[in-house]
C-alpha positions in Angstrom: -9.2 18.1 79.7 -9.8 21.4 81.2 -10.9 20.1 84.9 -7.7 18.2 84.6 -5.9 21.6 83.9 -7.4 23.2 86.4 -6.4 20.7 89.0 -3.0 20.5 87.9 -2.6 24.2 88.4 -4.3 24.6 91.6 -1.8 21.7 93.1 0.6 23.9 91.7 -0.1 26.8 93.7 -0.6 24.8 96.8 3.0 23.5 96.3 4.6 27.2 96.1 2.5 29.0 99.2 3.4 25.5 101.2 6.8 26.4 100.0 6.7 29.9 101.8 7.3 29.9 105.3 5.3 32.9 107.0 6.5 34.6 109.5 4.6 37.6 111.7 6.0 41.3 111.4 5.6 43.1 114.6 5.2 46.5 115.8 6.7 47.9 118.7 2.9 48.7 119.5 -0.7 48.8 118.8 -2.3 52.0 118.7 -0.5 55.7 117.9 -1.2 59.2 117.6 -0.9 60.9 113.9 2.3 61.6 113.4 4.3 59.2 115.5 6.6 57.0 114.4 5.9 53.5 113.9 8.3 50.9 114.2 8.0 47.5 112.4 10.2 44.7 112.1 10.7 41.0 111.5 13.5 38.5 111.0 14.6 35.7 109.2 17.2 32.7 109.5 20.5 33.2 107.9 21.6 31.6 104.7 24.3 30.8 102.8 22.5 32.1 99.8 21.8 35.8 98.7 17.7 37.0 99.7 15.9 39.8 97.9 13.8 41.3 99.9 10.3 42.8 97.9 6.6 44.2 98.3 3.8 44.8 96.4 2.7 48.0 98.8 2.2 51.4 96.9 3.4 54.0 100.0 1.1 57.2 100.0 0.0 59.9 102.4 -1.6 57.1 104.5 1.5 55.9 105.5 5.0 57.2 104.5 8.3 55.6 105.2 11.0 57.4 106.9 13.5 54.8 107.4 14.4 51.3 106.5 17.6 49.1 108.0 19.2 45.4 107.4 21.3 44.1 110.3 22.5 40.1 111.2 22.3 38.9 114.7 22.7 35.4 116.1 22.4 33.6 112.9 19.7 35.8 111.9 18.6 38.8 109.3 17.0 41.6 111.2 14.9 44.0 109.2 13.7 47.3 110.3 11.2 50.0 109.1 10.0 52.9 110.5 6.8 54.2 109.0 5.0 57.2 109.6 0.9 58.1 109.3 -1.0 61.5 108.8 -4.6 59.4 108.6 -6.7 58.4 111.4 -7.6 55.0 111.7 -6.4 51.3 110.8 -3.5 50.9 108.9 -2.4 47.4 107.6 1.7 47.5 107.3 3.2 46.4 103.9 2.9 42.7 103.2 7.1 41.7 102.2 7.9 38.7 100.5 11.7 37.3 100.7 13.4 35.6 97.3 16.0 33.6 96.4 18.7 35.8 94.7 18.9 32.9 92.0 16.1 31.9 91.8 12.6 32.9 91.7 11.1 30.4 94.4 10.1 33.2 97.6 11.6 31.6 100.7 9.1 33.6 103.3 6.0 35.2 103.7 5.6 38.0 106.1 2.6 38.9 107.2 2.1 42.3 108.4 0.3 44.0 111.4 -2.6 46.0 111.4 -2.0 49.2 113.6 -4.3 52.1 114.7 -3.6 55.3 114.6 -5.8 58.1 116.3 -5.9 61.9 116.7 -5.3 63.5 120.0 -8.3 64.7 122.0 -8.0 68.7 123.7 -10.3 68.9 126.0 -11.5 72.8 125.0 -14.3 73.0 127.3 -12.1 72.3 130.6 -8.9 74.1 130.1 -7.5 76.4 132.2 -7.5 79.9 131.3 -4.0 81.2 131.5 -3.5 84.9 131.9 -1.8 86.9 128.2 1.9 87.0 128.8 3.3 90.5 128.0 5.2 91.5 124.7 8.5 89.2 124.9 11.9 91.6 124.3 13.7 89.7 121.2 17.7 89.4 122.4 20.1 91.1 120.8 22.7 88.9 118.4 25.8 89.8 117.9 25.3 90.2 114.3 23.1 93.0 115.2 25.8 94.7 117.2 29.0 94.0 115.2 28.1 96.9 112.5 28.7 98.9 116.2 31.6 97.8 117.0 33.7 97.4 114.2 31.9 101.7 113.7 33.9 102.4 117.3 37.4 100.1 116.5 37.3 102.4 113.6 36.4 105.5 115.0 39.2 104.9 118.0 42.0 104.2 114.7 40.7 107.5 113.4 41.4 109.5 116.7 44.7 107.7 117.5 45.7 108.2 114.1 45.2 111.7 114.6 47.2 112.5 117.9 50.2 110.6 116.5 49.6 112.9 113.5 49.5 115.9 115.8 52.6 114.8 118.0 54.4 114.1 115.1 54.0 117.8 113.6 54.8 119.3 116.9 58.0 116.8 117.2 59.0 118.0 113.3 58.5 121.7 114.2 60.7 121.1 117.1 63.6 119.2 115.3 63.5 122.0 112.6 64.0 124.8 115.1 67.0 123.2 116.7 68.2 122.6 113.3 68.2 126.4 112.7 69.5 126.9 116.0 72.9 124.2 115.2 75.4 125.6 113.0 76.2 122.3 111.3 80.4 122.0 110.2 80.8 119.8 107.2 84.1 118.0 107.3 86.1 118.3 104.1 85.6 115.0 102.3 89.5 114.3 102.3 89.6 114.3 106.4 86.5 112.5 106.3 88.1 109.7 104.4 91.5 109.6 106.2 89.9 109.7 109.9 87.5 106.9 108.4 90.7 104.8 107.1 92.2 105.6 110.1 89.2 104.0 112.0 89.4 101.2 109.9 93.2 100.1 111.1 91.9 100.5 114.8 88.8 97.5 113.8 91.9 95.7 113.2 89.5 93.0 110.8 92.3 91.5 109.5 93.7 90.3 113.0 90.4 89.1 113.6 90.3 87.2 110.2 87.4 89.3 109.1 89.7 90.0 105.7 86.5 90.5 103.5 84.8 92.8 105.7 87.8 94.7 106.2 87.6 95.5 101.9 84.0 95.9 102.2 84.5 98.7 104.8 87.5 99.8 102.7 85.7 100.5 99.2 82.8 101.8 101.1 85.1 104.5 102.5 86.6 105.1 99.2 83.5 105.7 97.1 81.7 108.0 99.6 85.1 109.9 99.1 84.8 109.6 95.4 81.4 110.4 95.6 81.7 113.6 97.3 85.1 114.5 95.4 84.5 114.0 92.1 80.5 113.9 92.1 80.6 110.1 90.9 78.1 107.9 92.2 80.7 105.3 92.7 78.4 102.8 94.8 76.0 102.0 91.9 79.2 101.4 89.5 81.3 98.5 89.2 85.3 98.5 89.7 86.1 99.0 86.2 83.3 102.1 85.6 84.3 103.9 88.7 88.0 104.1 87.0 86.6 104.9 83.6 84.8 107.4 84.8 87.2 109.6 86.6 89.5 109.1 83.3 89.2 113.4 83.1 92.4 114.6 82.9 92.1 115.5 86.7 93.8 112.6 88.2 97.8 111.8 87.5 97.9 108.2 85.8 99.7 106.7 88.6 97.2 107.8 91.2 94.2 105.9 88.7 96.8 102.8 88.6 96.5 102.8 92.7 93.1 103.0 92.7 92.7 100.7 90.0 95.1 98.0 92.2 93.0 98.8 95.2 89.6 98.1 93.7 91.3 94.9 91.9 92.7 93.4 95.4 89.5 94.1 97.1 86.9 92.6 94.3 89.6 89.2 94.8 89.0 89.2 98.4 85.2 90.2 98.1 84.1 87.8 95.3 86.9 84.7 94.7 88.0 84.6 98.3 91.2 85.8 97.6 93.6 85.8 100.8 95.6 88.7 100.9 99.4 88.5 102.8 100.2 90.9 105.3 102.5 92.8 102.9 99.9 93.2 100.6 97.2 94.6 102.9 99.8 97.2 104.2 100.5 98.0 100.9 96.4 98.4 99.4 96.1 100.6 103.0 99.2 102.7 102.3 98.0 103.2 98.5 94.6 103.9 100.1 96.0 107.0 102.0 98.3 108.2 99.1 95.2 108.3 96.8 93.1 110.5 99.0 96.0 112.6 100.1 97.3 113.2 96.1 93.2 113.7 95.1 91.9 116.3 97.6 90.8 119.8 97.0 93.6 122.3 97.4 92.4 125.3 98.9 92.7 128.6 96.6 95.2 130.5 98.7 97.6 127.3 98.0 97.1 127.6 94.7 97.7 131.1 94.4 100.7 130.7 96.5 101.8 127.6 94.4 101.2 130.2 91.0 103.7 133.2 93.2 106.3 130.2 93.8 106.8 129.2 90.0 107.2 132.8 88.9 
């Protein structure tokens, strides 16, 4: 029973390796220094089915792979490895063995070269005695001089720095002692305000249907003379605070009521787009003038002449 066993099994395993078609890696020479690269490759038909490519081969410092690639060509499966030894002498290749993805039947057998790999031979007895070269100057990078230069772009900001410095001193001492030297006339701020309304007319906005910036230019005008008059900082108030605010007793009612009309015609035009007619710009302008004119200081000797007229 057991010879028949035997035999049975041995047919067996002369059916499967007669399965197996071998095929021959190759590599792309015989003999190699230690260290080169060794190049091995083989190929097989192309199938409809999925292969598995496997080996048995346990890579060590004998032989070390440093790359492995799969590529089709003309109905064909090109494989690729390159291998690497550090050992002298004969080095068999791995042995790879192709499968059926499905199936565990192997479809080829390849078997591998047997390369030799040598170490180089320096001839130390014949060399040529070369003469000692002298000490070699290491170049300068440019990470070793940028500490430098960014020291002098900096050092050159510092001295600029300072003779603008310097000039700018010597042009303030300057402007001071002509100040000292002009005898500066402040304008009254009621002529100020009349020769700037005055100005105003001449831009002739309105004409030009620049209506809004003639207001703008118009309540500017009016709260520097405010400003100046009655010590009320009239450009960081609204409309209705300015008014409120110069509710003292030292302004009529009626000259209050034109302002208040003035500012009210203006913040239209300014903020709602209001159109003014032509009547009633003359008439804001006209109330403009009478304002200033019934507002101004009146000098002391007027007054005291004003006090000798009554009695």
């Amino acid at each position: 029973m057991k010879k028949y066993l035997c035999f049975i099994l041995s047919l067996s395993t002369i059916a499967s390796l007669s399965a197996q078609q071998i095929i021959s890696g190759k590599a792309d020479k015989a003999e190699y220094m230690i260290g080169d690269r060794i190049e091995y490759s083989f190929s097989i038909p192309q199938t409809k089915d999925n292969v598995v490519l496997s080996t048995e081969y346990k890579f060590s410092d004998t032989l070390n792979m440093v790359s492995q690639s799969c590529d089709t060509n003309n109905g064909k499966i090109n494989y690729h490895f390159t291998f690497a030894s550090f050992v002298e002498g004969n080095v068999v290749l791995p042995k790879y063995i192709i499968y059926k993805h499905s199936g565990a039947s192997a479809l080829y057998s390849v078997n591998p070269p047997i390369v030799k790999v040598t170490i180089p031979v320096i001839d130390t007895v014949n060399i040529e005695a070369k003469p000692l070269k002298g000490i070699m100057k290491a170049p300068i990078t440019f990470k070793e001089i940028l500490p430098f230069c960014i020291g002098i772009v900096v050092l050159a900001g510092i001295i600029v720095g300072i003779i603008y410095y310097i000039k700018y001193l010597k042009k303030r001492k300057q402007n001071a002692l002509l100040n000292k030297k002009e005898k500066k006339v402040l304008v009254a701020e009621d002529i100020e305000a009349l020769n700037a309304l005055n100005a105003l007319r001449e831009e002739h906005y309105i004409e030009k249907n620049q209506t809004k910036q003639h207001y703008i230019s118009l309540t500017d005008i009016l709260w520097q003379y405010i400003y100046r008059r009655f010590d009320v900082n009239a450009f960081e108030m609204t409309s209705g605070q300015i008014i409120d605010s110069l509710r003292n007793g030292e302004i009529k009612h009626e000259d209050l009521e034109k302002l208040s009309d003035i500012f009210s015609v203006a913040d239209f035009v300014k903020f709602a787009k209001h159109n003014p007619s032509g009547v009633e710009n003359l008439r804001v302008m006209q109330e403009s003038v009478d304002f200033v004119n019934a507002t101004k200081r009146i000098p002391v000797a007027e007054l005291e002449k004003e006090k000798e007229d009554k009695i």
